[in-house]
PLY file of the C-alpha trace (Angstrom):
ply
format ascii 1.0
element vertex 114
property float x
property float y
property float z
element edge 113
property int vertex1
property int vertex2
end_header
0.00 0.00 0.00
3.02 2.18 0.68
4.23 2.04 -3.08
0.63 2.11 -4.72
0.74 6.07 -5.39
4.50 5.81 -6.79
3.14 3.59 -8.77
0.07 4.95 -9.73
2.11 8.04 -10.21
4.44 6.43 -12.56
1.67 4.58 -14.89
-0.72 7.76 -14.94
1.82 10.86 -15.27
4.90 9.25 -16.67
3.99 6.45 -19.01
0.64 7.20 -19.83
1.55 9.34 -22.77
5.09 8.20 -23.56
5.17 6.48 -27.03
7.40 3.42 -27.31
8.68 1.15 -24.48
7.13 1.66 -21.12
9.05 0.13 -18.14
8.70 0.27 -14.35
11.21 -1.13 -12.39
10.40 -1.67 -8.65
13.06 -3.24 -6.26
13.20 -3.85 -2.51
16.31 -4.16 -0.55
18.10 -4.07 3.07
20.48 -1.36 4.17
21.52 -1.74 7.70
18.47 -0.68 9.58
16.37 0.20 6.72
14.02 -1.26 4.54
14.55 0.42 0.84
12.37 0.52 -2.06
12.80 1.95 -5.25
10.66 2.83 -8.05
12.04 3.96 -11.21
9.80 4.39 -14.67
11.09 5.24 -18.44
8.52 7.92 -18.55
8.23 11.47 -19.96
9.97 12.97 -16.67
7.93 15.18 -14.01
9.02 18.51 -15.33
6.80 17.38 -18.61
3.88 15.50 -16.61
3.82 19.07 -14.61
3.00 20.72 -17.99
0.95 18.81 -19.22
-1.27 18.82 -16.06
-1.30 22.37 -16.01
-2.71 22.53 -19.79
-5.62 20.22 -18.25
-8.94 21.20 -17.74
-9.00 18.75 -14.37
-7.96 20.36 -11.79
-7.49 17.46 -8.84
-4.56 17.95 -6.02
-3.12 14.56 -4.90
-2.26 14.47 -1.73
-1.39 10.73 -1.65
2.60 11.60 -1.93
2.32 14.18 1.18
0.04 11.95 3.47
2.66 8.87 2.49
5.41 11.27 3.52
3.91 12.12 6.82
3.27 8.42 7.84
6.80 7.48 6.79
8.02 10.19 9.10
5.99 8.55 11.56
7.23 5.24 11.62
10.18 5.63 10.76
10.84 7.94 14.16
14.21 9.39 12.62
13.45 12.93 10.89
17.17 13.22 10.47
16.34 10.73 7.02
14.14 11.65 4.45
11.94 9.22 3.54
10.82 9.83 -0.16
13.40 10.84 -2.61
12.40 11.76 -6.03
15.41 11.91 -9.07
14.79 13.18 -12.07
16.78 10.86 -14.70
18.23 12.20 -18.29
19.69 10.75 -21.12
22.73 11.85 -22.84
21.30 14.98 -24.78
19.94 16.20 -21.27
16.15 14.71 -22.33
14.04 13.41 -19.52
14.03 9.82 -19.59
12.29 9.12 -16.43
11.60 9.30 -12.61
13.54 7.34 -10.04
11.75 7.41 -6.38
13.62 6.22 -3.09
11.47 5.10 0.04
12.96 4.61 3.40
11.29 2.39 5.68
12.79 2.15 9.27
12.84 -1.61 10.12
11.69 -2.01 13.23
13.16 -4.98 15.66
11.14 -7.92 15.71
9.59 -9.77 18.62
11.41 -12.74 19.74
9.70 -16.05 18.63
8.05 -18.35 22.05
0 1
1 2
2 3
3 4
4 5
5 6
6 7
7 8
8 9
9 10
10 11
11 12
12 13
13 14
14 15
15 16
16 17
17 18
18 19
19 20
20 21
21 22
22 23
23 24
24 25
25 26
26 27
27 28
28 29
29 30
30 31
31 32
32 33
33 34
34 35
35 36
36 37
37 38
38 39
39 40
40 41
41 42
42 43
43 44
44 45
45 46
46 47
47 48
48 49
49 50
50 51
51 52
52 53
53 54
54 55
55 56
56 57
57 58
58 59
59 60
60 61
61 62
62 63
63 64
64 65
65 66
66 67
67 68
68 69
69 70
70 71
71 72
72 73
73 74
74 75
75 76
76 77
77 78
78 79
79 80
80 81
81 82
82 83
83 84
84 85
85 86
86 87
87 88
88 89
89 90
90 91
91 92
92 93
93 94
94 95
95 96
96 97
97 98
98 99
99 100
100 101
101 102
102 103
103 104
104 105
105 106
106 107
107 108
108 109
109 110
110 111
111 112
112 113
């Protein structure tokens, strides 16, 4: 439920009107005392998805990103670690060529089995 409106995001905004290949990549890892999962698409880039939206006649404000954000922060107790990171990726000619998102989930210790 915690990656649905990356996803979301990334099918809707970034795909949805890219001609060609469409890929999303999602991967889940450990790093020390963090659970990390990344989301990266082959989209038209959010600068361009921004645009776009803002030649639309619909008008909606997602809050879905923000609300995640705030329960991340949360649970994950440590404010000194953001935990959404969005990067912008480019190819070679400085086009966008996609969005690469970060999560960082604070794993917590688990209960010893009886």
């Amino acid at each position: 439920m915690i990656l649905q409106p990356f996803v979301e995001n990334a099918l809707w905004h970034g795909l949805n009107r890219k001609e060609g290949e469409k890929e999303i990549i999602i991967s889940v890892s450990i790093k020390e005392d963090w659970l990390i999962c990344n989301i990266t698409d082959n989209g038209i880039g959010r600068e361009k998805a921004m645009e776009l939206k803002s030649l639309s006649l619909l008008s909606h404000q997602s809050k879905a990103i923000e609300i995640t954000r705030k329960r991340l922060i949360d649970f994950n107790e440590d404010n000194s670690v953001s935990p959404i990171e969005f990067i912008d990726l480019y190819d070679s000619e400085n086009n966008a060529c996609g969005t690469h998102v970060t999560l960082r989930i604070k794993r917590k210790p688990s209960e010893p089995s009886v």
